[in-house]
C-alpha positions as CSV (number, residue, x, y, z in Angstrom):
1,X,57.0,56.8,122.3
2,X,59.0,58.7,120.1
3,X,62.7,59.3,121.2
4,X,62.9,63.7,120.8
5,X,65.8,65.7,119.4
6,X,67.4,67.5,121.7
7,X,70.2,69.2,119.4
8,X,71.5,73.0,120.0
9,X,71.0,74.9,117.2
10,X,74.4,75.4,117.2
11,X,75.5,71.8,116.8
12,X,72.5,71.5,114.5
13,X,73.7,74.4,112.0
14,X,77.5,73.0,112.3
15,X,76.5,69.5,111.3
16,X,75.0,70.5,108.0
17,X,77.3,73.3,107.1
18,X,74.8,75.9,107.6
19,X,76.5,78.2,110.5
20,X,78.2,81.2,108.4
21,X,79.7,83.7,110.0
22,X,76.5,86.5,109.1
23,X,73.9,83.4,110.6
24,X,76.4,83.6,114.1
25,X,76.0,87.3,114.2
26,X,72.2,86.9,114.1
27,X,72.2,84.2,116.3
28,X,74.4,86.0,118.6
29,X,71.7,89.1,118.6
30,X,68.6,86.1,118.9
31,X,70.5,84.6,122.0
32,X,68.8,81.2,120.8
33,X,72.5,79.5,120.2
34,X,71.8,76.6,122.7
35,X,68.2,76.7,122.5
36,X,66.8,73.2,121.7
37,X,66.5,73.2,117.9
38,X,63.3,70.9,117.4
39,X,61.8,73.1,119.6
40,X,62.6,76.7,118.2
41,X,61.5,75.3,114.7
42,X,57.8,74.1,116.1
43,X,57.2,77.0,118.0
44,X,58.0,79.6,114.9
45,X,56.7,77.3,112.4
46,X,54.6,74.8,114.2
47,X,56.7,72.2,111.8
48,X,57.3,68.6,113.3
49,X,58.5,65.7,112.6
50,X,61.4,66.7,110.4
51,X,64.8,65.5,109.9
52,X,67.9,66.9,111.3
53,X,68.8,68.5,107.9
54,X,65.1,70.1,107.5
55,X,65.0,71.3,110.7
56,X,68.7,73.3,110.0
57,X,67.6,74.6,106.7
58,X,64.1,75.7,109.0
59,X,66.3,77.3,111.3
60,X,68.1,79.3,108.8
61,X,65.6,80.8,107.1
62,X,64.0,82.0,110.3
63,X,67.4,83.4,111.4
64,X,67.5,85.1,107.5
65,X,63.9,86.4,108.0
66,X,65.7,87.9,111.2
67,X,68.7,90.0,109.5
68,X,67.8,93.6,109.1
69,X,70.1,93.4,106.0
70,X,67.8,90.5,104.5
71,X,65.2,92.0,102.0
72,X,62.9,89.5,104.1
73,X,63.5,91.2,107.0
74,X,60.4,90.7,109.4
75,X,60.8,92.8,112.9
76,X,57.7,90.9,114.4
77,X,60.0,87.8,113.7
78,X,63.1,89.4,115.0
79,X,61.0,90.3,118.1
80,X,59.0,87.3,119.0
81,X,62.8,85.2,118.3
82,X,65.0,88.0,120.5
83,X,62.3,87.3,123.1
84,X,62.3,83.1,122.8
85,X,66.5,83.4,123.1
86,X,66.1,85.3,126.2
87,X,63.8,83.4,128.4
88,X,66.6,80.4,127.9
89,X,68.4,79.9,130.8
90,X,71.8,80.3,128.8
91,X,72.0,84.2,128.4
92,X,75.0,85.0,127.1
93,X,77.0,82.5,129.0
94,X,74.6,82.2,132.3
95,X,75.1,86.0,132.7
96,X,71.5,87.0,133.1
97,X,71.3,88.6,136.2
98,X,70.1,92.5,136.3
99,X,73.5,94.6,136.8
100,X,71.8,97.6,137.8
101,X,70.5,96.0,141.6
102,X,73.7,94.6,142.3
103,X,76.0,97.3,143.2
104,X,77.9,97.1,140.1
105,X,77.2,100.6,139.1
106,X,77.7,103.1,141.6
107,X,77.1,106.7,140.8
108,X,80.6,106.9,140.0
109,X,79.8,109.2,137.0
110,X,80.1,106.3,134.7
111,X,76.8,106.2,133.0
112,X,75.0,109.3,134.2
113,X,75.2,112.1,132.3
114,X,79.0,111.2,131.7
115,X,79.4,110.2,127.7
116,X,81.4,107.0,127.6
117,X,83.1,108.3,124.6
118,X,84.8,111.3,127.5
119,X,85.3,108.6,129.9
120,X,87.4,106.3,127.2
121,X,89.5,109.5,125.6
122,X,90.3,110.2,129.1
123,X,91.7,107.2,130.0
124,X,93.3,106.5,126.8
125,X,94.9,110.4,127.5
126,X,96.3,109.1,130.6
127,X,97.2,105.5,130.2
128,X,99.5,106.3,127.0
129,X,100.6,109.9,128.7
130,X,102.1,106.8,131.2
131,X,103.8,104.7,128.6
132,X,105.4,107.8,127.1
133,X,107.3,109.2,129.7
């Protein structure tokens, strides 16, 4: 039986060189950071049996073909990869729990019908109308 690859794409993208700081950004947005890498490459291209270094340069061209600033931008791509990332149970640090149904957000103004933008010059007002004085 075949031993399989069980490399992040992270550590897979970092081995080769291939993790720039625009691919991060993306990846960040994709949430598919510590998503098994052989895995994300055979589901979007259905690709196996490559090598480490294939598999990255895969990877990267899928996460390019997911950059709205690429001129191969594909939003079905974007889509179907935003919704792989998120069914990993690794959600932006193990965060993935619905904030809204657990009491985190009264109706304390913040949020409803309050623009954040008021709620932030406010405070800013106050907390530096503090350090003056």
């Amino acid at each position: 039986m075949e031993k399989e690859n069980k490399i992040t794409v992270h550590k897979l993208l970092n081995k080769y060189n291939l993790y720039t700081k625009q691919i991060g950004i993306v990846i960040y947005h994709l949430n598919i950071k510590n998503c098994n890498a052989s895995d994300l490459v055979y589901t979007f291209t259905k690709k196996s049996g490559l090598t480490e270094e294939e598999m990255g340069k895969e990877i990267c061209n899928l996460i390019i073909r997911c950059d709205e600033n690429s001129n191969s931008y594909d939003s079905k791509l974007d889509e179907e990869m935003t919704r792989y990332g998120t069914k990993s149970n690794v959600f932006y640090g193990g965060h993935n729990k619905n904030i809204w149904n657990n009491g985190m957000f009264e109706d304390d103004g913040f949020g409803f019908g309050t623009e954040p933008t008021s709620i932030y010059d406010d405070y800013i007002d106050s907390d530096y109308g503090k350090k003056m004085k």
